[in-house]
N, C-alpha and C positions, 0 to 999 in steps of 0.2 A: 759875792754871789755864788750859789750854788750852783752848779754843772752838773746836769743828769745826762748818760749818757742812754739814749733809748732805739740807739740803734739796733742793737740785738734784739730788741723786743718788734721791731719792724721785719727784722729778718723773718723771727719767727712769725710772723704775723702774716708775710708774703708766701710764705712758705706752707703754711694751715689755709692761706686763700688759693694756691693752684692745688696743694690735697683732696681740699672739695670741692674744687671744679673737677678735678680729676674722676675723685669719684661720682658726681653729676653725673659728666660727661659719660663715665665706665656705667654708671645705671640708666644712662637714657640710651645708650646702647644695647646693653642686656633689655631693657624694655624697646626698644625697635625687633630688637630681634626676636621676644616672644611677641609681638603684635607680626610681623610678619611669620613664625611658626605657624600663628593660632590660624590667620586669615590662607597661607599655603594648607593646611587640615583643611578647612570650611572648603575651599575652592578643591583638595581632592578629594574629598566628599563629595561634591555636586557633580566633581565630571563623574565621580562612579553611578551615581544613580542616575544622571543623563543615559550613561553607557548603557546602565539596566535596562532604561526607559526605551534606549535606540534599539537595542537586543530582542525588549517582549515583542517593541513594533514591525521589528523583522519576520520576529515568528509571528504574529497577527497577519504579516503582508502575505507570508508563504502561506498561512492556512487560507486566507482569499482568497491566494492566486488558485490554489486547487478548487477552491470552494468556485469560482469563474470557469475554471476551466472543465470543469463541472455540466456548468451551469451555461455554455457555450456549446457543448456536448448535447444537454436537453434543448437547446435553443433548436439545433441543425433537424435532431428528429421531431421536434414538432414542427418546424418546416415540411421539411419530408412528409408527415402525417398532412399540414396542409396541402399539400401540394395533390397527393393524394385522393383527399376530402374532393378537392377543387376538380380532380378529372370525377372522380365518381359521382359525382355530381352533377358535369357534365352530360357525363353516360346516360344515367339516370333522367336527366331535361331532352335527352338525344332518344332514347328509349325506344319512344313509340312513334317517334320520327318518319321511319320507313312505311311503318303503316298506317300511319294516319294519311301518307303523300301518294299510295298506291289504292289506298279506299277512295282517297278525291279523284283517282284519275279513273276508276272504275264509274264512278257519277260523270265523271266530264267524257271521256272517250263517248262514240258515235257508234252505238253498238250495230253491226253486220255492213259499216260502211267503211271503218277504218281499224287499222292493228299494228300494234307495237312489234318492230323488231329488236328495236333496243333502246333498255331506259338505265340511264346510269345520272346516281346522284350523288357525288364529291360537293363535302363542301355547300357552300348555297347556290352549285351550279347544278341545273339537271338537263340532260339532253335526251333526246327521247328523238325517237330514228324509227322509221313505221313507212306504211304501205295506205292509199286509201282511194276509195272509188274512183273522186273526183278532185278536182279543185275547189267547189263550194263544200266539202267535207271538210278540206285542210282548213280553209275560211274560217267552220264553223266551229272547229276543237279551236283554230286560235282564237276566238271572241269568246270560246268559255274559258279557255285558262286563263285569259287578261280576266273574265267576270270572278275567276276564284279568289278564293281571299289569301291563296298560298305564294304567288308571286309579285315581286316588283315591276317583273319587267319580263316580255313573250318575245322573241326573236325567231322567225322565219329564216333559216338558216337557208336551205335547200329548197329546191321542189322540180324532179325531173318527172317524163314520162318513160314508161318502164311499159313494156307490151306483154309480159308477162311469160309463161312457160306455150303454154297455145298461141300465143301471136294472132287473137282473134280479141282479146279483152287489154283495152290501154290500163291501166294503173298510176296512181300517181305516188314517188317515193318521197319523202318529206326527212327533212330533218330542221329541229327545232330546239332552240336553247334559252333556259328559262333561269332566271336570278330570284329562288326562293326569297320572302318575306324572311326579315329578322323577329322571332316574338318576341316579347316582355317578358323576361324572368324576374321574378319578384324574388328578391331575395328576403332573408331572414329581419333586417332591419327595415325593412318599407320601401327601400331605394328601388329603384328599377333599373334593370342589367341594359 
């Protein structure tokens, strides 16, 4: 029988099967390595254009903020302008106030019976301090300032007798306090004030 000896040929045989494992191995390597170069590029590209993107949004925010503060700036003066508007306004609804309340009290007063020494109008309070023949005088100014359509409310504050400078004619001194009517200011939308 023939004897072949095929060891060597095994050697080499084991020997070409770790070669190209080897090299496998060596290019599945080098290919990990360019797949993680490629995907480390891709991922520092995205942070740069993130960065760009975080960077315009910065300056977007700062031109805002100016553009707000700005715009916070016109807020406070048209405030101020309303605020304004609102007393002049006022004013203006207040205007003829004085004298519309001093023409009513020329119609109401008791002419050669009674007389104003002092009329003072703060506010919706008015006090009015006077001098007058009798006691049915005072009676009768108070039943027309209640009949006016200018007050809420007539209050009899005082009422002495006062004999005068000759001490031959009594007088009667009066002091009287009145809570003007609120009006309806109509404003510009219909609502009423």
């Amino acid at each position: 029988m023939i004897k072949i000896n095929l060891l060597p040929f095994r050697t080499a045989r084991k020997k070409e099967n770790i070669r190209r494992q080897i090299s496998i191995l060596s290019l599945a390597l080098v290919l990990v390595f360019i797949l993680l170069a490629y995907y480390n590029f891709i991922l520092g590209r995205q942070f740069k254009e993130i960065k760009g993107k975080v960077e315009s949004t910065k300056a977007e925010i700062a031109k805002y903020e100016i553009i707000n503060k700005e715009l916070a700036e016109v807020k406070k003066k048209l405030d101020t302008i309303e605020n304004k508007r609102r007393v002049i306004d006022g004013l203006q609804a207040d205007r003829y106030e004085p004298v519309r309340l001093l023409d009513a009290m020329t119609s109401i007063i008791i002419p050669k019976r009674m007389w104003f020494d002092t009329f003072k109008s703060s506010g919706k309070t008015v006090n009015i301090s006077g001098v007058a023949v009798d006691n049915q005088t005072v009676a009768d100014f108070l039943i027309r300032l209640e009949g006016s359509k200018l007050f809420e409310s007539v209050n009899l504050s005082t009422i002495k007798k006062d004999m005068g400078k000759a001490k031959q004619i009594s007088f009667k001194n009066f002091e009287i306090s009145c809570i003007k009517k609120t009006p309806n200011i109509i404003v510009k939308n219909g609502a009423k004030k």
